[in-house]
N, C-alpha and C positions, 0 to 999 in steps of 0.2 A: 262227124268230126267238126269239130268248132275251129273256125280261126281266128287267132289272136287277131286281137287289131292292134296296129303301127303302119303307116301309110312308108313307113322308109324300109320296114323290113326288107333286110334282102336273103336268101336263103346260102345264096352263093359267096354269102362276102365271110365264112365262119373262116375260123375261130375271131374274136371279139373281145378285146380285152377291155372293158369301160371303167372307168376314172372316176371314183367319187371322194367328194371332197372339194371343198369352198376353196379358190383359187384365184389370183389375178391373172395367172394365165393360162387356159385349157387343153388340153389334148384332144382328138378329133373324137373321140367315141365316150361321152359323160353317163352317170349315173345321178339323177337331179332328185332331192326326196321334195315331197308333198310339204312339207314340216319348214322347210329352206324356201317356202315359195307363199306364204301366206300374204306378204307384202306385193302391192301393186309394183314399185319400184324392182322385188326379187323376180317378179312373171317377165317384167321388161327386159332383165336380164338373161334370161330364158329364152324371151323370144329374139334377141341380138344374136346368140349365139346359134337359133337354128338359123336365121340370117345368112351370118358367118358360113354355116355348112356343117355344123356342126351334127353327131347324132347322138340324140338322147333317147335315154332309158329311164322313166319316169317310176322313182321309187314313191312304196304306198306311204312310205314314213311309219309306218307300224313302229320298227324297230327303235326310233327315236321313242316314241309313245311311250312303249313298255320299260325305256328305261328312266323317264322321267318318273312312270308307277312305282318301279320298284326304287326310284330314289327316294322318294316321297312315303312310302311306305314303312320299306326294308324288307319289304319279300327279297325271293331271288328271281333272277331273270324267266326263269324255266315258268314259276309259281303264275309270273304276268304275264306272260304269253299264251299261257293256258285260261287265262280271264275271259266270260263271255265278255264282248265288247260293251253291252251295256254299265260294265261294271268298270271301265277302267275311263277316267274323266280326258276330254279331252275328243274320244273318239268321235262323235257326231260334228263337230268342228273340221275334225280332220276329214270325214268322210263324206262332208258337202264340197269342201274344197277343192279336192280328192277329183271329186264327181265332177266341177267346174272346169279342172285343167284336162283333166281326160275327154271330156265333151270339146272342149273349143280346141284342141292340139292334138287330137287322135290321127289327123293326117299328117302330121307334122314331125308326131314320135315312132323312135324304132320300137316301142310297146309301153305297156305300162303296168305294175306287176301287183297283185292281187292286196286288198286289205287283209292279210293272213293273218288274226287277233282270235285266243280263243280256239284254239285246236282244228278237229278235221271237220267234226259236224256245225260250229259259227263260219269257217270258211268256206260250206258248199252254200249254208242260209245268206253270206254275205254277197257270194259271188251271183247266187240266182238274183238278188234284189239288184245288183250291178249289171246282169243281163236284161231285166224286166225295163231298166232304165237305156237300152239301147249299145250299153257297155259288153267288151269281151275282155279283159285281163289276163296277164299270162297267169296261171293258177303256181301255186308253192307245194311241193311236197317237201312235209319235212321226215324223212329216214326213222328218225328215232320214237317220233310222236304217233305220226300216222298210222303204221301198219301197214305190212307189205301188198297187200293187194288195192291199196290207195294208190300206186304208182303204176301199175296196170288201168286202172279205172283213169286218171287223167290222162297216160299214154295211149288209152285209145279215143278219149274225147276229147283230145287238143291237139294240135302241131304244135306246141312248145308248152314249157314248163321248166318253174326254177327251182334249183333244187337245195334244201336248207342247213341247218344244222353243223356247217363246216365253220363259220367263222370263230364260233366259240369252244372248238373240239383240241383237244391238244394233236401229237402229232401222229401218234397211233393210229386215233380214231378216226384223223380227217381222212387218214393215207387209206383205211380198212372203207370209209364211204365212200372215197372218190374210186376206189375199183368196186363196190358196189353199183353206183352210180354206171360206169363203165359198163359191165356185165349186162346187166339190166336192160340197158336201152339199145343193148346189140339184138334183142327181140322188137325192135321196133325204130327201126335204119331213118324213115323220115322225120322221126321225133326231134326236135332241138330242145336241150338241155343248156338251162343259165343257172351257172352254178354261184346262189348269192355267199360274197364274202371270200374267197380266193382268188388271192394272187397269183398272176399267172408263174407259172414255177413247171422245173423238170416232171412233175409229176402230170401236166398236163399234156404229155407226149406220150405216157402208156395209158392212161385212162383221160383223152381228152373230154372237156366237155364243148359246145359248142360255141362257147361264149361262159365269160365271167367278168365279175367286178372286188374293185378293191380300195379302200382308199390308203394305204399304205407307199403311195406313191412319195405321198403328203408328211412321210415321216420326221424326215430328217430337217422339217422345217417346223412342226408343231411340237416335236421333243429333241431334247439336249445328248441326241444320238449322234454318231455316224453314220456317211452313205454305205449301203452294200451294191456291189456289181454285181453282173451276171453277164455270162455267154451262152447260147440254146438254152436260155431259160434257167440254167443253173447257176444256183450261185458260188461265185467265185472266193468272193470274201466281202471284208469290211476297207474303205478309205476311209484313214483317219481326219481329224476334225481341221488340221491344213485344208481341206478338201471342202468344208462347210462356209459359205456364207456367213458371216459374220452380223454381231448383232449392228456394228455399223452398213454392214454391205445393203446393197441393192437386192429388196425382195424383188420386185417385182422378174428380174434376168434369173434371180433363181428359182422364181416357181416358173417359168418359161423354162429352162434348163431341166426340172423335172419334169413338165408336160412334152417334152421330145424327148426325152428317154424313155417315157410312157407310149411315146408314137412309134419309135423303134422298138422299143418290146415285144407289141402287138406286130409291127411286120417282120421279127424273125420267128415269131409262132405262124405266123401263116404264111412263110418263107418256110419252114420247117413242115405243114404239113402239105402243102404241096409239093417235095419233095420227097413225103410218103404216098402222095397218091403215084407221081413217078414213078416209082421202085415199087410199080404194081400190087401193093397190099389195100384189101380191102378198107372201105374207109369205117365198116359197120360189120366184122365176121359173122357170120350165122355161128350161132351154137354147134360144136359136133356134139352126137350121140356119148363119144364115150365121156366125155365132161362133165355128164350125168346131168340131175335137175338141178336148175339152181334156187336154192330153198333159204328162208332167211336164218340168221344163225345164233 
């Protein structure tokens, strides 16, 4: 069993709801990408905030990558993800950087999550060259790509793993993964599960994952939306644009305003399940027998 490294891990403090997205003011738990951090002046910033006390989750920036490829291109997303990385430009920039903030802040971060470029077999060739270099990353399955016996194989060679494929699924498919997801890692109770690209929502009450991220915090201040509320994580509806900041108002009170609704989120989901562990239900059921095998479908 490998353990990720993040010098802040705590195993105890789940569920985890981390904040991504450029802000002037933070919430306690960040998701910071590789790609946001090339500048001396961005690392500075970085490092104020774990000052601060802040915790971070150091994204690989892949994601950015692939969509600058398939801008520059016109592939589709799926086409550049599936790129070996020697093919998609950019990557070797990223991947010394990458290599840079993980080496000097590996005590400092709650983890730091795999160069996943190029499918299942460039992400075990990237991640050995990232262990050869004294690196352990949290590794990615992604659901769709992978093949189901990839998510056995990193469940028993890791304590944690994130898991992929939800941010761009519509609602069917995210709702059909994330109780995949669920399911799955009920054969493997110590496993932690970061589900990239979900917001924390009602659905993370019957199929929790252990931790996730989002930057839709960030909405209603980068587009010409309304707020939405919630209670236990559900939502309730929309507050009309009375409710918005205005182009004269004050950003800076309003991204403050969303990063403590971002902080209260995160503590009615872990208000909520320690409340489950209360009312004595297991936090990880064992499989019954008559539930049959669970096979992929």
């Amino acid at each position: 069993m490998i353990r990720t490294a993040g010098g802040t891990f705590d195993r105890s403090a789940a569920p985890i709801y981390f904040a991504a997205g450029d802000s002037s003011a933070y919430p306690r738990h960040l998701l910071l990408a590789v790609n946001d951090l090339y500048h001396r002046s961005q690392e500075q910033r970085m490092v104020r905030l774990l000052d601060e006390g802040h915790v971070i989750l150091l994204d690989s920036g892949i994601f950015n990558l692939t969509n600058e490829h398939k801008r520059a291109t016109g592939c589709t997303m799926d086409e550049a993800l599936s790129l070996p990385p020697n093919e998609i430009t950019g990557f070797d920039r990223l991947f010394d950087r990458y290599v840079e903030l993980a080496t000097r802040y590996e005590d400092r971060l709650w983890g730091y999550i795999e160069l996943d470029q190029g499918g299942r077999a460039n992400k075990i060739r990237t991640r050995q060259r990232l262990h050869g270099l004294g690196l352990n990353p949290i590794p990615v399955y992604h659901p769709l790509n992978d093949g189901w016996d990839y998510f056995d194989d990193l469940a028993r060679g890791y304590d944690r793993l994130c898991f992929g494929n939800i941010v761009q699924a519509n609602h069917p498919t995210r709702i059909r993964l994330l109780h995949t997801m669920w399911e799955r890692r009920r054969q493997y109770p110590d496993l932690w599960v970061h589900v990239l690209g979900l917001s924390a929502c009602e659905w993370c009450l019957p199929c929790p994952p252990d931790s996730c991220d989002s930057s839709s915090w960030l909405n209603s201040l980068r587009y010409p939306s309304v707020r939405t509320e919630s209670a236990a994580l559900r939502r309730l509806g929309e507050m009309g644009h009375r409710f918005l900041y205005g182009p004269g108002g004050n950003r800076d009170e309003a991204c403050q305003m969303h990063a403590d609704v971002m902080d209260h989120t995160n503590q009615v989901w872990q208000a909520l399940d320690a409340l489950h562990t209360e009312l004595g239900a297991p936090a990880h059921p064992e499989r019954n027998p008559s539930e049959g095998e669970l096979m992929p479908s």
